[in-house]
N, C-alpha and C positions, 0 to 999 in steps of 0.2 A: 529367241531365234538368232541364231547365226550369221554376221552379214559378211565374215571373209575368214579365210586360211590362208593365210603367208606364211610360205616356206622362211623359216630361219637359215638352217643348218644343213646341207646333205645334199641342196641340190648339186649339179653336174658333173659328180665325182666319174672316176676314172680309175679304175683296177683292171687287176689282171685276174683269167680263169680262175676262177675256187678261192680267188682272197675277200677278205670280209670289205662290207664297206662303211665307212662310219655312220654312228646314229642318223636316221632324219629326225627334223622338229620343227614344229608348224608353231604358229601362232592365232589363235582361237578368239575375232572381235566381235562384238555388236555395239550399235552405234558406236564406233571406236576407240573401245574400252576394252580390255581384255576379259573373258569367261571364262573361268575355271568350272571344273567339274562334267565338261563334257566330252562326251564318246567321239573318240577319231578313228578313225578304220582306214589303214593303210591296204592297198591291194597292189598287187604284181602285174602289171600288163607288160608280157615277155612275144612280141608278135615275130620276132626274128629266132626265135627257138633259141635263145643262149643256154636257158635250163637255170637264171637267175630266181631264187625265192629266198623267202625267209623264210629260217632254219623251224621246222617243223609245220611250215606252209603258209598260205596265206588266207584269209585278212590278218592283219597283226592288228586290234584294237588295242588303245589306249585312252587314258581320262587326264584330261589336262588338269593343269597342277590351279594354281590359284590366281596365279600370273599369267594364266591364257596359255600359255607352253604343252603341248603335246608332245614326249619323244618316243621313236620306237626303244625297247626294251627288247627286241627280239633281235641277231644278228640276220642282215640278207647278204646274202652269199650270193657271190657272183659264180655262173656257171661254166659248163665247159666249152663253152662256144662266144666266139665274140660278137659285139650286137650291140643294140641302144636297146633300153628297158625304160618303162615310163613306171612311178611307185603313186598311183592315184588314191588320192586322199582324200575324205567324205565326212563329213559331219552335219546332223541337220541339216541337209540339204543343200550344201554351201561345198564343194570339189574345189581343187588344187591337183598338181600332179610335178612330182620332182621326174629329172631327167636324168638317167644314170648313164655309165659306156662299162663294157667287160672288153677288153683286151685281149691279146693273143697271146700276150707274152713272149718273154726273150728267145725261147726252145724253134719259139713259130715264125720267127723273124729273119 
């Protein structure tokens, strides 16, 4: 069993409407060691309506590599609307949740 997911990579990025945002990637421990080989389930919680998912929707599951390493594989695209979106993260029972922002952009400014 699972005792943490530490975000690596990804959290509190910052784009603009409709640009991609780079990978997240968690870190998968028990007694604080790293675990490979298991299931992480990225989900989209979008409560300000931006219209942010990943590209063909969400969960995005992934299997950590050997190293403990879970990355997404799927791009999340930021929507048309600007907002804060939270990418909550699950494995065995053990949540994280990276913080993202969608912008207005230059046009809206």
């Amino acid at each position: 069993m699972l005792d943490a997911l530490t975000l690596i990579t990804g959290d509190r990025q910052h784009v603009e409407c409709g640009q991609e945002f780079a990978p997240l990637a968690v870190l998968a421990t028990a007694d604080g060691e790293p675990v490979g080989g298991r299931m992480v389930s990225f989900f989209t919680d979008d409560p300000e309506g931006t219209g942010t998912d990943f590209r063909g929707g969400s969960p995005v599951r992934v299997t950590t590599a050997s190293d403990g390493t879970g990355t997404t594989d799927v791009p999340l695209i930021a929507g048309d609307s600007p907002g804060a979106v939270q990418i909550k993260v699950i494995a065995d029972g053990v949540n994280s949740a990276f913080s993202v922002e969608v912008g207005q952009g230059s046009e809206a400014q």
